[in-house]
C-alpha atoms as one frame of an Amber mdcrd trajectory, in Angstrom:
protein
 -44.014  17.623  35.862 -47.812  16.957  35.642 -49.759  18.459  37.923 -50.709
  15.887  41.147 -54.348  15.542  41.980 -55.244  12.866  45.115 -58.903  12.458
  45.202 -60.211  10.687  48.372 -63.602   9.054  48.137 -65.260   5.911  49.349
 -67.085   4.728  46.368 -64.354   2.749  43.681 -66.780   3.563  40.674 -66.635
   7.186  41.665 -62.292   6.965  41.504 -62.128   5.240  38.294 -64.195   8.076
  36.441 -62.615  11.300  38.239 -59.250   9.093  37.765 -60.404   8.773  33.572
 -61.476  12.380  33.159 -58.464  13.899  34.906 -56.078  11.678  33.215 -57.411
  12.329  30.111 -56.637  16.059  30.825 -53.284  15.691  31.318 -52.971  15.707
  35.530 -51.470  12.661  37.796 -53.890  11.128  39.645 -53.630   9.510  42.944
 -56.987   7.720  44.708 -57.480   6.499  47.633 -61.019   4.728  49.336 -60.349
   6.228  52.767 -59.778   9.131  54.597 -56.742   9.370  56.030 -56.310   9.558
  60.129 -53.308  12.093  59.961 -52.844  14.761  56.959 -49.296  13.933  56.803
 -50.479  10.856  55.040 -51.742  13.392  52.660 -48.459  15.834  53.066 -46.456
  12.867  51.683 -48.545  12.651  48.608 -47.499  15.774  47.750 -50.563  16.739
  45.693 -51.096  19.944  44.311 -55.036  19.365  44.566 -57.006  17.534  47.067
 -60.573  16.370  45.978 -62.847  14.600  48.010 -66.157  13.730  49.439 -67.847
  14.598  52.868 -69.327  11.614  53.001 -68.165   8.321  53.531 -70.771   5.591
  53.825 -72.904   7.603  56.891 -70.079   9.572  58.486 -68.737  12.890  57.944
 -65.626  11.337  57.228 -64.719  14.006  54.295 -65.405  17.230  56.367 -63.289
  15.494  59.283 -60.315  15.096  56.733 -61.005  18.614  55.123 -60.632  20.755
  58.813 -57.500  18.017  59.977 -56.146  19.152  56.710 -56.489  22.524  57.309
 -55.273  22.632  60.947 -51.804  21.044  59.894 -49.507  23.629  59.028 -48.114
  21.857  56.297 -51.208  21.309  54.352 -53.047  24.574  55.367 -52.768  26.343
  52.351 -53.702  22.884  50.496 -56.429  23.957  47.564 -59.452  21.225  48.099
 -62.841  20.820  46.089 -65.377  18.964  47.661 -66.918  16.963  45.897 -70.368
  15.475  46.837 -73.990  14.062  47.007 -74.481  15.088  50.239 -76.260  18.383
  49.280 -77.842  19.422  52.493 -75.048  19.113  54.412 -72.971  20.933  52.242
 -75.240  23.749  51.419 -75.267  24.085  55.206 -71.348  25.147  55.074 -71.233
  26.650  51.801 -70.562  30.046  52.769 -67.714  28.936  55.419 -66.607  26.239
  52.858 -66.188  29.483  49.980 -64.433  31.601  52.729 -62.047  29.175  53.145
 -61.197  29.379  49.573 -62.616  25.349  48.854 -64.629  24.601  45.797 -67.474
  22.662  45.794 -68.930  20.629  42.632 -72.433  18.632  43.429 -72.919  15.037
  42.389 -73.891  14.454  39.365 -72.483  17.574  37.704 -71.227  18.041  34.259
 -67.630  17.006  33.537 -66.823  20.403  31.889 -67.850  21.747  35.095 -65.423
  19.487  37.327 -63.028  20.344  35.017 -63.690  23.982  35.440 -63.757  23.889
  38.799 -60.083  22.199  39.142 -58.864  24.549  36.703 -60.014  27.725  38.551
 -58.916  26.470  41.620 -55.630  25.515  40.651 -55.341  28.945  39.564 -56.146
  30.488  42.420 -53.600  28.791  44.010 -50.610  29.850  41.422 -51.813  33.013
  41.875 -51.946  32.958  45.642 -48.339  31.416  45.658 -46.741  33.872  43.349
 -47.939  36.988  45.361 -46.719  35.081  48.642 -43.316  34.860  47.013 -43.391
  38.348  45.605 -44.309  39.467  49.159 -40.823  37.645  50.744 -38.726  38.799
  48.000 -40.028  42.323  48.637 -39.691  41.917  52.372 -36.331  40.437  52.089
 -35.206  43.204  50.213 -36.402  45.905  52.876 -34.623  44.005  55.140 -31.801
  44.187  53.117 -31.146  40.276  52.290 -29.821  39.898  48.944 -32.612  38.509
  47.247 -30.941  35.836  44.208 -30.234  36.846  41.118 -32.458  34.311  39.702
 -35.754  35.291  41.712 -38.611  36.338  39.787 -38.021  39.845  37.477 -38.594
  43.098  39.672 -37.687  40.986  42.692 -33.542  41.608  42.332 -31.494  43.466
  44.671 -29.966  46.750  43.572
């Protein structure tokens, strides 16, 4: 299964071509003009990726969706890149935005460097998830669950 990209931005133009280039590269792509009231809306979606803008038309619409997104346990651990024009107001949260683990690629930018960008932080995520599930196995194990015979090598019960 291809991997699921939604990409949230106001501007149609700005869809299309994120929509080309990632299509192109192999990854589903699902758009969408607004930002959603609830994450759930996003939860259903079941992306793997979330890229969007902070700004739609003069509101803060993206970093609104970003921290609702974060604060719903479901989507938490979501990986996002922001992607924007809105420089300043970015660059004003770029060291919170990197300790929270979210890319950020500036309008215009380079499609190898989207592209980059997605990669890396798709990969941060896999890597992320499999230490999470290395961590339960090994927890399970010193709790003595039987851990399945099919989980990951080194994870197996003795």
């Amino acid at each position: 299964m291809a991997t699921r990209i939604m990409i949230i931005n106001d501007d149609q133009d700005i869809l299309d071509l994120y929509e080309a280039i990632l299509n192109e590269e192999g990854y589903d792509v699902i758009t969408s003009k607004l930002a959603f009231e609830h994450p759930a809306a996003v939860e259903m979606r079941r992306p793997n990726l979330v890229m969007l803008d902070l700004k739609f038309g003069t509101q803060l619409e993206g970093w609104k969706m970003m921290q609702k997104l974060r604060l719903y346990r479901p989507t938490a651990e979501l990986p996002i890149i922001i992607c924007t024009a809105a420089v300043r107001e970015a660059r004003e949260q770029e060291d919170h935005l990197r300790s929270e683990g979210i890319g950020i690629v500036y309008k215009p930018f380079a499609i190898d460097h989207l592209l980059l960008a997605v990669r890396q932080t798709l990969a941060v995520a896999e890597a992320i998830q499999a230490a999470q599930a290395a961590q339960a196995g090994a927890s399970r194990r010193d709790q003595g669950v039987p851990v399945p015979a099919n989980s990951p090598k080194g994870t197996e019960s003795k």
